[in-house]
Phi, psi and omega in degrees: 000136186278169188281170188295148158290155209291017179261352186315134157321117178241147184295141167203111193295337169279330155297144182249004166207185211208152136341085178253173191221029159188173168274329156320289169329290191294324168318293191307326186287321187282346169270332171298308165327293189010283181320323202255333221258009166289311180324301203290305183292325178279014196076358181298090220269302170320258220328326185283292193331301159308354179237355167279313183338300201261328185222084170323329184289323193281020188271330168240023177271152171309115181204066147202153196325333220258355192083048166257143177267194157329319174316296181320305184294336177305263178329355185262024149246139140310313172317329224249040192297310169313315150325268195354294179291291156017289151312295180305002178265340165229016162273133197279167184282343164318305211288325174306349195273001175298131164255183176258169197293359182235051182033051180253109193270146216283355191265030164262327188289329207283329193281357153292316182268357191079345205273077183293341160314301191275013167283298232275258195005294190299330179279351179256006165244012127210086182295012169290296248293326175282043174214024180238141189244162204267143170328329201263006177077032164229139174298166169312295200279356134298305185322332212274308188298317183308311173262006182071030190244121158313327192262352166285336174307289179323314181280333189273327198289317188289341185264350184276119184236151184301281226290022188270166190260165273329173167277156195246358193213033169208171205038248182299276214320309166302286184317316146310318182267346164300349196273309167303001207277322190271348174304293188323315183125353198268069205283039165265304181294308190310345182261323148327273159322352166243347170303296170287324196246019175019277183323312165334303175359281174284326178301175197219111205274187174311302191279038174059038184268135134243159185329317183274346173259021166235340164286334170272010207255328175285078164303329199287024180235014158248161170281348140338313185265337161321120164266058201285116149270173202304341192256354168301300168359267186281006157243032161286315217274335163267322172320111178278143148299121148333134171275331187277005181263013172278353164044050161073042181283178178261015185266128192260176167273338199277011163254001170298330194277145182310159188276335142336312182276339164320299217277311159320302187292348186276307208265004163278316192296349172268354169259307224225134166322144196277329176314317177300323197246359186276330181275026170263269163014267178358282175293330177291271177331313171278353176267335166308304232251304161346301187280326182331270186335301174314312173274012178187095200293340190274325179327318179299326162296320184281314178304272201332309202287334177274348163309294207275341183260350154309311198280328164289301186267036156269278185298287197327307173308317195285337198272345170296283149344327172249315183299341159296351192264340175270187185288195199242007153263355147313284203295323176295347169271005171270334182287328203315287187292355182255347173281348193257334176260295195318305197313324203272334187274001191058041152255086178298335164300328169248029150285309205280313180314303185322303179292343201265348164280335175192075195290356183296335186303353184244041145246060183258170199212117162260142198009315203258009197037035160294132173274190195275291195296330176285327186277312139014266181305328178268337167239043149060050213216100197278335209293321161269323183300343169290018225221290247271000187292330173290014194228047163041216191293357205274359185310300195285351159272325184307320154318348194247005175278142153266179169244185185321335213226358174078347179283149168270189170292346150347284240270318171299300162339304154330318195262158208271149205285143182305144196306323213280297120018278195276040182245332188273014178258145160238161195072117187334308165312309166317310187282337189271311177311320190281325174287318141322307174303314191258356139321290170294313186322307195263025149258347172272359165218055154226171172285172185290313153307337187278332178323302185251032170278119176298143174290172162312325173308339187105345184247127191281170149007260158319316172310311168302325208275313169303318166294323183294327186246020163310289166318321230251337162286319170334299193294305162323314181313303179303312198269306186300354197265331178287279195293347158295296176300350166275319205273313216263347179288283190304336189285310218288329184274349150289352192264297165331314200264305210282326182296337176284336189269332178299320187292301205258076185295158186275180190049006203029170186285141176293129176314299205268336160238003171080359157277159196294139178282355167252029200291327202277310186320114192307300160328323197286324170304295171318316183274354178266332192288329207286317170293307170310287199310325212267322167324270202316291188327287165330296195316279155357290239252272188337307216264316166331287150330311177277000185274358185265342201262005183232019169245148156324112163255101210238186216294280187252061197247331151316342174305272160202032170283271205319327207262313115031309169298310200269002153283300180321292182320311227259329197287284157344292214300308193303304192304325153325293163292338162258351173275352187277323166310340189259314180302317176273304195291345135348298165318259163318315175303305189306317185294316208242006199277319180048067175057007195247112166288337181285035148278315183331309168333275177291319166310321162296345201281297194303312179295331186266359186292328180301337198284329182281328162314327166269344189281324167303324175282284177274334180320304180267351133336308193286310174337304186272347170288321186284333178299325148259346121339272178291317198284213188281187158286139151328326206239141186184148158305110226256303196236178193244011171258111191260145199262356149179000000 
C-alpha cells in the first residue's frame, strides 16, 4: 500500500468537517479510504486492521462525504460489533466525540440502527455521548426513539441524565421527546416518562402538538380502531395480560375469564378461600394461555396488541389527569384538539375520557364550526355520536349549532359519507340504508323547524340528501337488481328439477293403480316431505326476486322494504337448496341403497358440499343484511353515567 497523498485529511477533535482546497483533491482522499470504509461496513477487522498498520491517523478520520468515520460505519450493524470492540481499543475516550458534518456522533448512529450493544461499549467509555445534540436538535435517544428501536431506547433513557444543561426532559426538548416517544408507538415508555415528568402533559410543543392530540391522532392504538375479525375477536377478549407489563393498573387477569367462568369462580370462592383460589385461577389461565401461545404464534400478536391498547388508555388517563390540575382556559386549548381528532378518526375512547374529565370542552368548534358531534355525523362514526344519548337535557342544544356554511346536523347528515366510511357496508344497496338509518336517527334529535331550515345554499336536509345519494341510488337500484337476477335464475332451475322430480318418483308407479311402488319405504317420506318444501321454497324465492326486479326504487323503499324483499329471497333460496340435497340423496338411497346405511355417508358428504359452498358465497351477504336490517341499531346509548 502506497503511503496517503500529503492532502489527506488529519484528525481534529474539535472541527466536525475540514477544509479541502479542491474538489479533485477531496475525491482523491475518499478514494484512498475506499479499503477501510469497505472494511468498517462489512466488519472486516483484518483488512482495517492492516491499513491502521500503516496508517495510524485513519482510525478516527473522516472518510465519507458527509465526514463519518470507520466508527460511524461500524455501528450500523449489529453482525459487526466485534469490528467495534476493536475499533474501540484503540480510540481514546476524547475522540468518540467526533462527529459528521451534522454533528452526529458514532452513538446517534448507533441509536439509528438500533445497535445497543454498540451503545453501551460507547457510553461506557464516554459517558457525555447521550447528551451531545445534533444540528436537527436531537439527542442519540430521540434518534432511537425516532427510528423504533425500544430496547435502545429503553437503554439510552438510564444513560440520559436530567440534571445537564438544557434538560433532555423539560420545556421543548422534553415535549419533542414525549411526543416522539407516543409517535413511535411506545406508550409503556411514554407513562414512564410522564410518571417522572408531570409537567410534559400540559406542554405545547412549537408546532402546537401535544401528547394527547398526538395519541389521538392513532386509532390502532385503541380497540375502536381494531380491525378483529370474529375469532381475534373472542380470544381477544379472553387472553390475559402479565400483570407486571401493566404498570401498577388496576386489570387482573382473572377479569379477563369468560363470564361462565366468573360465574364458576364466585361459587368456588364460597368453598375455597377467596384469596387462594382467584391465585390458583390466575396461574392456571397463564399456563393454559401459555401453551396456547406456543401452538399457535398469532395468539401471541392478538396478547401485544391488547398490551398496547391498555397501555394507550392508561396514558389517555395519566394525561387527562395531570391536564386538568392547571387552570382551566389552558386546559380547554389543550383538550380542543385532540377531542375534535378523536371525534373525527372515531376513538370514542379518548372522547369519552376526554368528556368525562372536562366536559365544558365539548362545545369546542373547529375551523369550519363543526362540534364534536357534527363531525361524528360527518365521518359516519355511531361510536361517538352515541355520547350524545349521555348528556341529558343539554341535548337539543348541540343540535341547534351550524357550521359556517348554515348548515345543521340535519343538513350534514344529508351529505354523503365519506368513501373510506361507506365502504365498509357492502354493496350499494346497504350503504343507501346505512345512510338512511343515519338520517332518520339525527332527525330525532333536532327541532322540528330544523327539518326544514335552509343552508346558506338555499337547501333544506332533505333536499341536501337527495342531491348527495342520487347516484348512489342508481347504484343500488343496479346491484339489487343484478342479485335478483342472479338469484331467480338458480330458484327457477330448482323449482324446474324438484317439479320433474315430483312427476318421476324414484322407483316408478305401480301400472294398475299409479301410486309409487316405494311409498311404503321410510325414505320415500323424506323425499316427498323434502321435495315439497325445496318447490314451495323455490317458488317463494322466485316470485320475491321477480317483485324486486319489477317494483320501483326510491330513497325509502332502501330502509326496508327492498332489503327485506332480498332476504326473503336469499332465505328462500338456501332453504331450497338445501332441501333439494336432502331430495336427491333421499332419492339415491331408495334406488341404489339397498338398505344399506354406511351409503348414508358419502351422500351427506356429496349434499353438503353445495349448501357450503353457498354458505361460503352468500351466506355472509344475507348476515349482514338481516343484522342491518332486522337486528339492533347502531345507535344506542353506551353508559348510563352522563357527562354533562
Amino acid at each position: 500500500m502506497t503511503a496517503p497523498p500529503s492532502s489527506r485529511l488529519r484528525l481534529n477533535i474539535n472541527n466536525s468537517s475540514k477544509a479541502v482546497t479542491g474538489e479533485n483533491e477531496t475525491e482523491k482522499d475518499l478514494n484512498w479510504y475506499l479499503p477501510l470504509y469497505k472494511a468498517a461496513i462489512r466488519g472486516d477487522w483484518e483488512s482495517a486492521r492492516r491499513f491502521f498498520d500503516l496508517n495510524p491517523d485513519g482510525v478516527m478520520e473522516k472518510i465519507t462525504r458527509t465526514s463519518e468515520t470507520a466508527l460511524h460505519l461500524a455501528v450500523g450493524k449489529r453482525k459487526t460489533i466485534h469490528f467495534v470492540e476493536k475499533l474501540m481499543e484503540l480510540v481514546s475516550t476524547e475522540a468518540l466525540v467526533v462527529a459528521n458534518q451534522f454533528n452526529e456522533t458514532a452513538l446517534h448512529f448507533a441509536a439509528k440502527f438500533g445497535n445497543t450493544e454498540a451503545a453501551k461499549l460507547l457510553v461506557t467509555k464516554n459517558a457525555h455521548l447521550p447528551h451531545i445534540w445534533s444540528n436537527t436538535e436531537l439527542l442519540p435517544l430521540h434518534l432511537a426513539t425516532l427510528f423504533g428501536h425500544k430496547e435502545t431506547v429503553v437503554y439510552l433513557l438510564t444513560v440520559t441524565k436530567d440534571d445537564v444543561d438544557p434538560c433532555p426532559f423539560a420545556d421543548e426538548p422534553g415535549i419533542k421527546l414525549l411526543n416522539i416517544v407516543v409517535d413511535s408507538g411506545f406508550y409503556d415508555v411514554a407513562l414512564d416518562l410522564l410518571r417522572r415528568y408531570p409537567k410534559l402533559a400540559t406542554t405545547v410543543s412549537r408546532g402546537g402538538n401535544t401528547p394527547l392530540s398526538i395519541i389521538a391522532g392513532k386509532p390502532s392504538a385503541f380497540p375502536s380502531g381494531s380491525c378483529l375479525n370474529f375469532w381475534q375477536r373472542l380470544v381477544y377478549s379472553c387472553v390475559p395480560l402479565r400483570q407486571e407489563n401493566l404498570h401498577h393498573s388496576n386489570v387482573r387477569d382473572i377479569e379477563n375469564l369468560p363470564e361462565i367462568s366468573q360465574q364458576c369462580m364466585q361459587m368456588c370462592c364460597q368453598v375455597f378461600g377467596r384469596k387462594h383460589f382467584i391465585s390458583v385461577c390466575q396461574k392456571l389461565h397463564a399456563v393454559i394461555w401459555e401453551i396456547i401461545e406456543g401452538l399457535v404464534p398469532h395468539v401471541m400478536h392478538i396478547r401485544d396488541t391488547k398490551l398496547m391498547h391498555q397501555q394507550a388508555l392508561q396514558l389517555v388517563k395519566c394525561l387527562c389527569v395531570e391536564i386538568i390540575s392547571v387552570d382551566n382556559s389552558k386546559a380547554a386549548k389543550i383538550f380542543k384538539p385532540p377531542v375534535l381528532l378523536g371525534a373525527s378518526l372515531g376513538i370514542h375512547e379518548v372522547v369519552e375520557e376526554i368528556l368525562r374529565s372536562f366536559p365544558t370542552v365539548i362545545w369546542s368548534l373547529d375551523k369550519e364550526q363543526h362540534d364534536v358531534f357534527q363531525l361524528a355525523v360527518i365521518n359516519r362514526h355511531g361510536n361517538i355520536f352515541n355520547l350524545l344519548y349521555q348528556m341529558n337535557g343539554h341535548r337539543h342544544m348541540v343540535a341547534q349549532i351550524s357550521d359556517i356554511n348554515g348548515n345543521n346536523i340535519l343538513h350534514l347528515a344529508g351529505k354523503l359519507a365519506p368513501p373510506h366510511r361507506l365502504n365498509l357496508v357492502t354493496g350499494a344497496a346497504l350503504q343507501m340504508q346505512r345512510e338512511l338509518q343515519w338520517f332518520k336517527e339525527v332527525e330525532k334529535h333536532v327541532q322540528p323547524n330544523y327539518r326544514e331550515k335552509k343552508n346558506s345554499a338555499g337547501r333544506t336536509p332533505a333536499m341536501v340528501f337527495t342531491e348527495e345519494h342520487k347516484n348512489l341510488v342508481r347504484d343500488g337500484d343496479q346491484w339489487l337488481k343484478d342479485t335478483a337476477k342472479s338469484c331467480i335464475i338458480a330458484a327457477s332451475l330448482i323449482a324446474m328439477v324438484v317439479c320433474a322430480a315430483a312427476i318421476t318418483v324414484p322407483g316408478g308407479n305401480n301400472g294398475d293403480v299409479g301410486s309409487p311402488i316405494l311409498f311404503k319405504e321410510k325414505p320415500f317420506a323424506i323425499f316427498s316431505i323434502s321435495n315439497s318444501f325445496s318447490l314451495f321454497s323455490s317458488t317463494t324465492s322466485v316470485l320475491m326476486l321477480l317483485f324486486i326486479l319489477t317494483s320501483r326504487c326510491a330513497e325509502s323503499d332502501f330502509l326496508y322494504a327492498m332489503p327485506m324483499r332480498l332476504i326473503i329471497g336469499l332465505v328462500t333460496l338456501f332453504l331450497s337448496i338445501t332441501s333439494m340435497m336432502v331430495t336427491f340423496s333421499a332419492s339415491i338411497y331408495l334406488v341404489f341403497g339397498d338398505k344399506k346405511a354406511w351409503i348414508l355417508i358419502p351422500l351427506a358428504a356429496l349434499a353438503c358440499l353445495p349448501v357450503t359452498l353457498f354458505v361460503f358465497l352468500q351466506f355472509p351477504l344475507l348476515v349482514e343484511m338481516i343484522k342491518s336490517t332486522c337486528g339492533p341499531s347502531i345507535f344506542s346509548k353506551r353508559s348510563e353515567h352522563p357527562f354533562y
